[in-house]
C-alpha positions as CSV (number, residue, x, y, z in Angstrom):
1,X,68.3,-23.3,16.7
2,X,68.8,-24.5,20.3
3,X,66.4,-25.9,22.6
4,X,66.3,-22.7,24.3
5,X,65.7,-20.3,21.8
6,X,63.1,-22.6,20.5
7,X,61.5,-22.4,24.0
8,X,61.6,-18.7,23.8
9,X,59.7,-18.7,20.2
10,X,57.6,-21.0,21.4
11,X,56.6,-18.9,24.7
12,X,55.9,-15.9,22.5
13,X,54.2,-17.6,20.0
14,X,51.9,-18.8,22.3
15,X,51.3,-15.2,24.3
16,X,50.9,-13.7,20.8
17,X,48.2,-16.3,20.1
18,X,46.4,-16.0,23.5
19,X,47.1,-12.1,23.5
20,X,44.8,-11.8,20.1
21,X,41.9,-14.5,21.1
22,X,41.9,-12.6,24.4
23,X,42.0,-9.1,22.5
24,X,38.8,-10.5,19.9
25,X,36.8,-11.7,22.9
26,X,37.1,-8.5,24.7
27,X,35.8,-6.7,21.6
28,X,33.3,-8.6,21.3
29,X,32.1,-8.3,24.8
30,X,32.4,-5.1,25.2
31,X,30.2,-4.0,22.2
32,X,27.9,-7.2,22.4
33,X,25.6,-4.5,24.7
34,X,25.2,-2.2,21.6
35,X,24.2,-4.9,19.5
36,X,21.6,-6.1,21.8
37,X,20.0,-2.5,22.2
38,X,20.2,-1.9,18.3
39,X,18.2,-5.3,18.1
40,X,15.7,-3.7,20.8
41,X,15.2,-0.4,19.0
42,X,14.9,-2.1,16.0
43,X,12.2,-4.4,17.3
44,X,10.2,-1.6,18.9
45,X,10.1,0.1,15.8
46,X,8.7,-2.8,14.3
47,X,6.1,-3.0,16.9
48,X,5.5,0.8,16.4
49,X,4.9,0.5,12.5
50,X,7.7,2.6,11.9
51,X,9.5,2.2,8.8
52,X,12.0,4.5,8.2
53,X,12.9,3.9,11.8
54,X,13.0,0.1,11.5
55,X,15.2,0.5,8.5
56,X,18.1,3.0,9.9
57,X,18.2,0.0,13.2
58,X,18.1,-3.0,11.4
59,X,21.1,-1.4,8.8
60,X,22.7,-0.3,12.3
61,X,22.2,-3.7,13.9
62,X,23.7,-5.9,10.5
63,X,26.7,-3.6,10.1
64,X,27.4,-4.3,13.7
65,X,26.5,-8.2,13.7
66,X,29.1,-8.3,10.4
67,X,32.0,-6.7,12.6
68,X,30.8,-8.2,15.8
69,X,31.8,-11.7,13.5
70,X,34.4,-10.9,11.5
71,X,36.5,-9.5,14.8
72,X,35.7,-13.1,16.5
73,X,36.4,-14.5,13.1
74,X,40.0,-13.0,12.5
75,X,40.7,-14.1,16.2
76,X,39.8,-17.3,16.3
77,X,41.6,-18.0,12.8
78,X,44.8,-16.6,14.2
79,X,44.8,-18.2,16.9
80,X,44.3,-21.6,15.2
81,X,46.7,-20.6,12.5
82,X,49.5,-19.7,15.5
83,X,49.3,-23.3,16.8
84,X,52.2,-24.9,18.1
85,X,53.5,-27.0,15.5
86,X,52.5,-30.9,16.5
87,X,55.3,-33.1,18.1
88,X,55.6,-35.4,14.8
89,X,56.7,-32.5,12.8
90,X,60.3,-30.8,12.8
């Protein structure tokens, strides 16, 4: 491979990588407000000796916590996993 091409892989290795962390950190921001008021509800509900209720928010709010970190998860993983390879290797 020549310099340049390897410049070139390297460029969109590195906008892939960035692309996806970007892409999990949006995700994650974006339904982080939905997890907080699913906590809230699920809280009142408590407060409100409402079981059932209490129940249905608190599944709600774990399902959502378990995307919530396997989304940042998968994007921090591939990004680590799309490093540039160190200097000392060829």
């Amino acid at each position: 491979m020549t310099v340049d091409s390897q410049a070139r892989a390297g460029s969109v290795r590195s906008a892939v990588r960035w692309g996806l962390l970007l892409a999990a950190v949006a995700t994650w921001g974006f339904r982080l407000p939905r997890v907080v008021h699913e906590f809230r509800a699920w809280r009142e509900a408590l407060r409100l000796s409402d079981r059932s209720g209490a129940a249905s928010w608190r599944e709600f709010l774990v399902a959502d916590v378990i995307g919530l970190l396997m989304v940042l998860a998968l994007g921090l993983v591939i990004w680590l996993v799309l490093r540039p390879p160190s200097p000392s290797q060829p």
